[in-house]
C-alpha positions in Angstrom: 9.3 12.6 -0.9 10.8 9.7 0.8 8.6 7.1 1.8 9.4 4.3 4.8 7.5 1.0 4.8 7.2 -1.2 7.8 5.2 -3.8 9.2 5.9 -6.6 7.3 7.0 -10.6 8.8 5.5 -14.0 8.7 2.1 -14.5 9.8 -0.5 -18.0 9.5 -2.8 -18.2 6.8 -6.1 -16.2 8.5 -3.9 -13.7 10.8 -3.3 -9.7 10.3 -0.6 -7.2 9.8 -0.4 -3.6 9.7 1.7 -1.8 7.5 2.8 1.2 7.5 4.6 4.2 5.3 5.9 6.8 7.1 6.9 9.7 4.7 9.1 12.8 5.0 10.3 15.6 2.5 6.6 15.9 1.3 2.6 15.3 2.9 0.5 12.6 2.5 -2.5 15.1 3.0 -0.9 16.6 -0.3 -0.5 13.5 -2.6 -2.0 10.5 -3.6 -0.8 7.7 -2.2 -0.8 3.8 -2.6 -0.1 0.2 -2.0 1.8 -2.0 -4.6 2.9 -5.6 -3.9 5.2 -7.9 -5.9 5.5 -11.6 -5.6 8.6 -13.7 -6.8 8.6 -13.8 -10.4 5.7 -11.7 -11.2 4.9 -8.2 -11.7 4.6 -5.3 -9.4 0.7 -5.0 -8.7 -1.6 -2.7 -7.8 -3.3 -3.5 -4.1 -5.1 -0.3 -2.6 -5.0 3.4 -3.3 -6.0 6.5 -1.6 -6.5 9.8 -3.1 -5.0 12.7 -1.7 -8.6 13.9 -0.1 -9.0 10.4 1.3 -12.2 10.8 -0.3 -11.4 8.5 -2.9 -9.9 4.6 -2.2 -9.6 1.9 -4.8 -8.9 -1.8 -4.1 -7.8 -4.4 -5.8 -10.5 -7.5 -6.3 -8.4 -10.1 -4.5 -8.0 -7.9 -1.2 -11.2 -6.4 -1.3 -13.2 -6.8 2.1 -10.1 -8.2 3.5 -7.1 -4.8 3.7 -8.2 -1.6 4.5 -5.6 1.6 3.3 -6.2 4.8 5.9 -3.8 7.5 6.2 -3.2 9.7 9.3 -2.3 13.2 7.8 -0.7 14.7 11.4 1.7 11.3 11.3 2.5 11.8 7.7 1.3 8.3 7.5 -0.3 5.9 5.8 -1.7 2.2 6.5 -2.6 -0.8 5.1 -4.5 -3.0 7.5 -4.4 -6.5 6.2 -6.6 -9.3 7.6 -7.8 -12.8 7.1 -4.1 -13.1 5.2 -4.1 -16.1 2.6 -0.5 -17.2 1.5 -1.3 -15.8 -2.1 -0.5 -12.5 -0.1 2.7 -13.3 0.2 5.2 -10.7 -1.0 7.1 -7.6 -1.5 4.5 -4.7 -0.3 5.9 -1.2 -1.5 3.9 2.4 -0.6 4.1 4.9 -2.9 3.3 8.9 -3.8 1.8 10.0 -6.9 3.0 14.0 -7.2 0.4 14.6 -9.7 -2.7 13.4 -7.7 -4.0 11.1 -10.6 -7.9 11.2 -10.6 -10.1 7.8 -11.2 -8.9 4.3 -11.9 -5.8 5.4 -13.5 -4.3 6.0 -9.9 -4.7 2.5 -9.4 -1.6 2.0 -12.3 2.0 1.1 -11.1 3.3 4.3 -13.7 1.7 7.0 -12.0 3.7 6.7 -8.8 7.1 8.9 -8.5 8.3 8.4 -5.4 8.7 4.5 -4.0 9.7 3.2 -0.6 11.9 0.1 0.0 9.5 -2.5 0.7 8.1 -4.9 3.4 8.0 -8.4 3.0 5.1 -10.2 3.8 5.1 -13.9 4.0 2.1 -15.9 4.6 2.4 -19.6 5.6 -0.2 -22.0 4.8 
């Protein structure tokens, strides 16, 4: 599966973006899929997941209420609506697939993901 992330620029502290992860070679409707960002200097993290149902979405604490993670299985895409951006946001924001359709809280861990895209950056000034 490749996986092609989009979306990402500079936006004000309070604005939106919309990402997106276009994939090809595999389905979204087939796979888990997630979110992971990664700041300068720290560790990839975990920021929303979605199962491969859609019936099942995990989200990190410090973007819960403000990002939203959809998928749109005819586009072979999936989303990550971001609003009310703080600059703590700022960073590398990388979709993934998980080929073995992890269930519970263990898809929200960075090691279950196979297949990575390349990564939008996201910069949020203050």
């Amino acid at each position: 599966v490749q996986l092609q992330a989009s979306g990402g620029g500079l936006v004000q502290t309070g604005g939106s973006l919309r990402l997106s992860c276009a994939a090809s070679g595999g389905y979204v409707s087939r796979h888990g899929m997630g979110w992971f960002r990664q700041a300068p200097g720290k560790e990839r993290e975990f920021v929303a997941v979605i199962s491969w149902s859609g019936g099942v979405i995990y989200y990190a604490d410090s973007v819960k209420g403000r990002f939203t993670i959809s998928k749109a299985n005819l586009k072979n895409t999936v989303y990550l609506q971001m609003n009310n951006l703080k600059p703590e946001d700022t960073a590398v924001y990388y979709c993934a697939a998980d080929r073995h359709n992890t269930v519970g809280r263990a898809m929200t861990s960075v090691n279950q993901y196979d297949y990575w895209g390349q990564g939008t950056l996201v910069t949020v000034s203050s």
